[in-house]
C-alpha positions as CSV (number, residue, x, y, z in Angstrom):
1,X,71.2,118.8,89.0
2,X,74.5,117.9,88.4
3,X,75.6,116.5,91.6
4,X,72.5,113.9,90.4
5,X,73.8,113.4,87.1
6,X,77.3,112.0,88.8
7,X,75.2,110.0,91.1
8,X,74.9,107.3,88.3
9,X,77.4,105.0,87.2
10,X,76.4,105.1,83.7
11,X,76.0,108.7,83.9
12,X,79.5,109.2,85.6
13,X,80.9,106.1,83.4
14,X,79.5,108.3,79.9
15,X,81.2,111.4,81.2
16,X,84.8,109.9,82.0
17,X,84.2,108.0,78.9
18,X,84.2,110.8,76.4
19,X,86.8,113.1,78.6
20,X,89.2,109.7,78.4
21,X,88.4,109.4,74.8
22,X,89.0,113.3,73.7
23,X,92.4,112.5,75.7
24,X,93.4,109.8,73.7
25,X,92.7,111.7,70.6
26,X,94.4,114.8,71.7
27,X,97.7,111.9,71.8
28,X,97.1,110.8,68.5
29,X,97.7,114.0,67.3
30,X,100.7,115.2,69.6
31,X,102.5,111.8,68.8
32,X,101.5,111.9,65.1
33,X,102.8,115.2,64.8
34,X,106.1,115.4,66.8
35,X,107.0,111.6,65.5
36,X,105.7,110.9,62.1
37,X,108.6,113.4,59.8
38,X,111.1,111.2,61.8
39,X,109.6,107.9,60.8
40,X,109.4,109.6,56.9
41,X,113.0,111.0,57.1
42,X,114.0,107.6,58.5
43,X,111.9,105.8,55.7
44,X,113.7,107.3,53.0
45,X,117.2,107.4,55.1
46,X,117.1,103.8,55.3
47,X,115.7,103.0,51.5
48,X,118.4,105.4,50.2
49,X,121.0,102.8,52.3
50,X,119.6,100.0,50.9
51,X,120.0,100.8,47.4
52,X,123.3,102.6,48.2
53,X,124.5,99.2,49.1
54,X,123.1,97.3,46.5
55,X,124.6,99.3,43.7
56,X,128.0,98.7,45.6
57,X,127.8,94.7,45.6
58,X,125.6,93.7,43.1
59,X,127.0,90.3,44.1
60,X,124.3,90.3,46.4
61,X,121.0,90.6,45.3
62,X,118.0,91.8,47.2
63,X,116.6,89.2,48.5
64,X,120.0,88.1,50.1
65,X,119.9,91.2,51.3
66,X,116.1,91.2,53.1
67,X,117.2,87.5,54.5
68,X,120.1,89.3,56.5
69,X,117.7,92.1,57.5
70,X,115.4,90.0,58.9
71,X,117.8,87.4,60.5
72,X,119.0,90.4,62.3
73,X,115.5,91.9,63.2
74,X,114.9,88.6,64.9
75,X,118.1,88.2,67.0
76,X,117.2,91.8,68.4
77,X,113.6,90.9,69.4
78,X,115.3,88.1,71.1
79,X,117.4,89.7,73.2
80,X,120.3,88.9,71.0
81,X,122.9,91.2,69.8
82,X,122.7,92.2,66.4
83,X,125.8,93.4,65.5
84,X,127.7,90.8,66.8
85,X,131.7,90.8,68.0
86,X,133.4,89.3,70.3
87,X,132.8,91.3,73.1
88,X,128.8,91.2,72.8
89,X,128.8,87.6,72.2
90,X,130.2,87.1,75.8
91,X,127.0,89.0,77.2
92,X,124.0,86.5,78.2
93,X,120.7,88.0,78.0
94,X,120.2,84.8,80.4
95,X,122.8,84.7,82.9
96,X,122.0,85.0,86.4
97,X,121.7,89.1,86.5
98,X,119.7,89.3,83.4
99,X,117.3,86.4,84.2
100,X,116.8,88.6,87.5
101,X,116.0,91.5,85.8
102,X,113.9,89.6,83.0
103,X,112.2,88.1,86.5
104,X,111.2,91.7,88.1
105,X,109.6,93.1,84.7
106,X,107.7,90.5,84.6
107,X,106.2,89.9,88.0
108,X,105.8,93.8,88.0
109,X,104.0,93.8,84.5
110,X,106.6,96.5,83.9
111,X,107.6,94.2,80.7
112,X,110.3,95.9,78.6
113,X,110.4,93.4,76.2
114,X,114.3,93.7,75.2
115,X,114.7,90.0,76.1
116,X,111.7,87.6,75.3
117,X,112.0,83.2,75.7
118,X,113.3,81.9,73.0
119,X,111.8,78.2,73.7
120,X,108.1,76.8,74.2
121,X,108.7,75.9,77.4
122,X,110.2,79.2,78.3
123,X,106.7,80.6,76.9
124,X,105.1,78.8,79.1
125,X,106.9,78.9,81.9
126,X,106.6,82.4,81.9
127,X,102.5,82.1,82.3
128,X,102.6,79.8,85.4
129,X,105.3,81.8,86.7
130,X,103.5,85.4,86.1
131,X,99.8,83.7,87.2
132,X,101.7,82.9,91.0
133,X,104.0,86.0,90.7
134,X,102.1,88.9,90.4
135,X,99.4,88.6,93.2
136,X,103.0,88.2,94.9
137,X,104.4,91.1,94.0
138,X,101.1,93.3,94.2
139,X,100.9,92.0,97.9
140,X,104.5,92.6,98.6
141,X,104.3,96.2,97.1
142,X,101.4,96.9,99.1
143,X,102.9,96.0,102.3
144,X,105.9,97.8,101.3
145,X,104.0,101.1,100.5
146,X,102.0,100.5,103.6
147,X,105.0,100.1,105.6
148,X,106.5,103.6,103.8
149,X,103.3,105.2,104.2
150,X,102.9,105.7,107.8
151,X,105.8,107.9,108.5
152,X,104.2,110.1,105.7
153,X,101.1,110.0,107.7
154,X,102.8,111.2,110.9
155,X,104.0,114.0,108.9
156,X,100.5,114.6,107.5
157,X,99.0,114.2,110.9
158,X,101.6,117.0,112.5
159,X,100.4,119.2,109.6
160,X,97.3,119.1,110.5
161,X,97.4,119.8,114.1
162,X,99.7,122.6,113.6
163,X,98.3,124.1,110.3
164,X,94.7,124.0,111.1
165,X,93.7,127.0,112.3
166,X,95.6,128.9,109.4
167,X,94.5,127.2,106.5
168,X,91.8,124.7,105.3
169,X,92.5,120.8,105.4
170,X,92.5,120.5,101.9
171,X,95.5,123.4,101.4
172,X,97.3,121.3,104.0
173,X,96.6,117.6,102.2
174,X,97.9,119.6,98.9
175,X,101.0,120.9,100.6
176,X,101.9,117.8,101.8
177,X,101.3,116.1,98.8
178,X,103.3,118.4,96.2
179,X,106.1,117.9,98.9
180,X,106.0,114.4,98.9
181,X,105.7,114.4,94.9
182,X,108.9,116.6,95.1
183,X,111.0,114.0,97.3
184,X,109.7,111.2,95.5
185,X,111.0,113.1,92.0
186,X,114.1,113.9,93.7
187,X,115.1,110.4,95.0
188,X,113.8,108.0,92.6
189,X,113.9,110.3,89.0
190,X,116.1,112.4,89.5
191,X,119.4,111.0,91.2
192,X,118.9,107.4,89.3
193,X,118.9,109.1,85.8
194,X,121.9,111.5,86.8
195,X,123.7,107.3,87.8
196,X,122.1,106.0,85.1
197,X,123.1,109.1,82.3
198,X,126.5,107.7,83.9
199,X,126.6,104.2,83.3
200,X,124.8,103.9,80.5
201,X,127.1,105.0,77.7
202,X,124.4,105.5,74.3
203,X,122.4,107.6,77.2
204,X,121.9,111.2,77.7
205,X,120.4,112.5,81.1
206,X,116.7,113.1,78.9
207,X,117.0,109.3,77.9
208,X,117.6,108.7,81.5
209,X,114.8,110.4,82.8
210,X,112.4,108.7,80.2
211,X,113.5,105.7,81.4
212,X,112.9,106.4,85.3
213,X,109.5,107.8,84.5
214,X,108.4,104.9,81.9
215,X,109.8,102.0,84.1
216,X,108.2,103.4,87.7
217,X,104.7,103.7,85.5
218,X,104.6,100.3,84.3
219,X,104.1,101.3,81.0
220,X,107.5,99.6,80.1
221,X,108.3,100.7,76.2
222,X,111.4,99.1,76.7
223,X,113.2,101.6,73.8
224,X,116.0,102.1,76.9
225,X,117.1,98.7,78.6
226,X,120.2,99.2,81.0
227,X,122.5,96.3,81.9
228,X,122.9,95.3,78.1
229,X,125.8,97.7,76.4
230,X,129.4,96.0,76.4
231,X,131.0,99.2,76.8
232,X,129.4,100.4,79.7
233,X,131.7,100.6,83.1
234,X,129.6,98.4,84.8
235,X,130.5,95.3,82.8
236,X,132.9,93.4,84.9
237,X,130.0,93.9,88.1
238,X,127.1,93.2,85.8
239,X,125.2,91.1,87.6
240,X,125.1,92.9,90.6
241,X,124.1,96.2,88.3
242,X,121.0,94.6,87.1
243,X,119.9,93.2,90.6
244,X,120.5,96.7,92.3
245,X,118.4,98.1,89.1
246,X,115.8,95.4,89.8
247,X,115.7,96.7,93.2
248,X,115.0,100.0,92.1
249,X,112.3,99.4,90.3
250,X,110.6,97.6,93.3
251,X,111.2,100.2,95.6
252,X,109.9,102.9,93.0
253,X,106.9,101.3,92.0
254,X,106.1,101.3,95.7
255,X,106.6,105.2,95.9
256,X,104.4,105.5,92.6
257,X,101.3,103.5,95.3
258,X,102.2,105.8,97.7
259,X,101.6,108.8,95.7
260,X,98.3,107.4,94.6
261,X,97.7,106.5,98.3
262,X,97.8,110.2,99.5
263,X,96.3,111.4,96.0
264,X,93.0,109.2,97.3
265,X,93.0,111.6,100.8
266,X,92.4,115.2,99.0
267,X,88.9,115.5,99.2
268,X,86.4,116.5,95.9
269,X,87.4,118.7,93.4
270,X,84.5,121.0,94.8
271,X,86.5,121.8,98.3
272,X,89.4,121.9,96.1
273,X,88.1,124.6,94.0
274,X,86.6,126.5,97.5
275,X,90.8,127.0,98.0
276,X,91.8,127.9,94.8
277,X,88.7,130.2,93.9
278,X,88.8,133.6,94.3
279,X,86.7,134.0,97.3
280,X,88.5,131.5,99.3
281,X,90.4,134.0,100.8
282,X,87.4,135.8,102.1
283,X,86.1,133.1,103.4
284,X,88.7,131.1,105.1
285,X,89.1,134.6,106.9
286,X,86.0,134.8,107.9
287,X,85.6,130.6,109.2
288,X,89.0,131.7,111.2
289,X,87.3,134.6,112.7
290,X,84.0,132.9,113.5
291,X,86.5,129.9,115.1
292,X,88.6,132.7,117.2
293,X,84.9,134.2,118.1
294,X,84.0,130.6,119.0
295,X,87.1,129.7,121.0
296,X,86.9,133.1,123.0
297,X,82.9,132.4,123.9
298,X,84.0,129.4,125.0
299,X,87.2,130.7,127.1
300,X,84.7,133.0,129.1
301,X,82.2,130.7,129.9
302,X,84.8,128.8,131.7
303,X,85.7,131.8,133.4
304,X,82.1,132.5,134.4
305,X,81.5,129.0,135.5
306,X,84.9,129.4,137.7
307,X,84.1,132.0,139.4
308,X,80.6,130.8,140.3
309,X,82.3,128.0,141.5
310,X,84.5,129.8,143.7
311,X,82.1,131.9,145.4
312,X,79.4,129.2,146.3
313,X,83.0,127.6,148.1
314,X,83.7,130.8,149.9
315,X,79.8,130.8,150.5
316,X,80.0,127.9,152.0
């Protein structure tokens, strides 16, 4: 009955539906709960400035004030530095480096949003380019992950041969997909946030991590930009910093397909549950036993049917 009831896609699309929806609920409440005091202690933190400040130049009256404010706001969802000096000012958010970088979040609908276009034609530029860009980049992604994905296949494949009198397929697929997950973690989370907790000076290793995880997901908050702090170490070899990151971000949204790739090859969730049940132990012991009986049956008949063999020679 229930195997039927998945058979539909309305039936299967309901189902999915309401776990998706309880999930989204369940995130409304973790984020409203670990973030909303912040936003209130920040609420009053800033309103508590604001007066401050007025009481300590009344030569400046509110609305002065909330001009400034929002003049500010503006140049920051621009791209542009708010608190401006000397040293900022010399930093492009569209130079050569950070056009490249603007370039890659787009095409890979990563989209951080730190630097926007400033002009109508910039806008629109950005649609044409995007509407040729991204089949580009999905295709070249794909053949990049499909390129990437057959060594990991050998690998699987050697499993396999090796592993599969011991243990069910679907214990070997997992193995060799919690290692790969591992290696992928290693080399593209967790070394680039220990260089990036490095370079990036208003960063902590946490911030760098976020960063990894939101950029290689697409989901692109763009709360952490790197290539755009004037006191980093990388600013004399700036351009070549955001081009390497760019790179990065290619190559790692690559290994985020590949994971998905070998995610698709572990069978239902039914043969999954067979290995993690209790009684899979039972009977993967007894399908090895009834393959040994199997293999030796078969070992003796090829005996017998030598040795018949032999004897109608010598007959003969």
């Amino acid at each position: 009955m229930v195997a039927s009831f998945f058979q539909g896609g309305w039936s299967r699309l309901l189902f999915l539906g309401v776990i998706y929806a309880v999930y989204l609920c369940l995130g409304s409440v973790m984020f409203a709960t670990l973030e909303g005091p912040e936003e209130e202690r920040l609420t009053y933190q800033v309103a508590a400035v604001r007066a401050s400040f007025l009481r300590r130049h009344p030569c400046v009256s509110q609305e002065e004030l909330n001009q400034l404010i929002r003049s500010l706001r503006d140049a920051w969802e621009f791209g542009l530095p708010a608190l401006a000096s000397n040293e900022t000012l010399k930093m492009s958010s569209w130079d050569f480096g950070s056009s490249f970088f603007f370039s890659t979040t787009l095409l890979t609908t990563i989209g951080f949003g730190a630097v926007t276009p400033l002009t109508s034609v910039g806008k629109l530029a950005s649609i044409l380019y995007t509407l040729f860009g991204i089949p580009l980049t999905f295709l070249f992604v794909g053949t990049l992950t499909y390129i990437i994905t057959k060594p990991a296949r050998k690998v699987l494949d050697k499993m396999m041969t090796r592993w599969d009198l011991y243990m069910p397929q679907v214990a070997i697929r997992l193995i060799h997909l919690i290692s790969l997950i591992v290696l992928v973690a290693a080399i593209f989370f967790a070394a680039p946030a220990f260089i990036f907790d490095r370079l990036e000076p208003a960063w902590n290793y946490l911030d760098a991590v976020y960063f990894t995880f939101i950029s290689l997901t697409t989901v692109g908050l763009g709360d952490f930009v790197p290539g755009f702090d004037h006191k980093a170490p990388y600013v004399q070899q700036r351009t070549l910093y955001q081009i390497v990151t760019s790179v990065y971000l290619i190559v790692g949204i690559s290994m985020m397909f590949l994971i998905v790739e070998f995610c698709i090859l572990i069978p239902t969730v039914g043969q999954i549950w067979d290995v993690v049940s209790p009684g899979a132990s039972r009977k993967n012991s007894i399908s090895r036993d009834d393959e040994k009986a199997r293999l030796k049956e078969s070992v003796q008949q090829l005996t017998e049917y030598s040795s018949v063999g032999d004897s109608e020679a010598a007959t003969q």
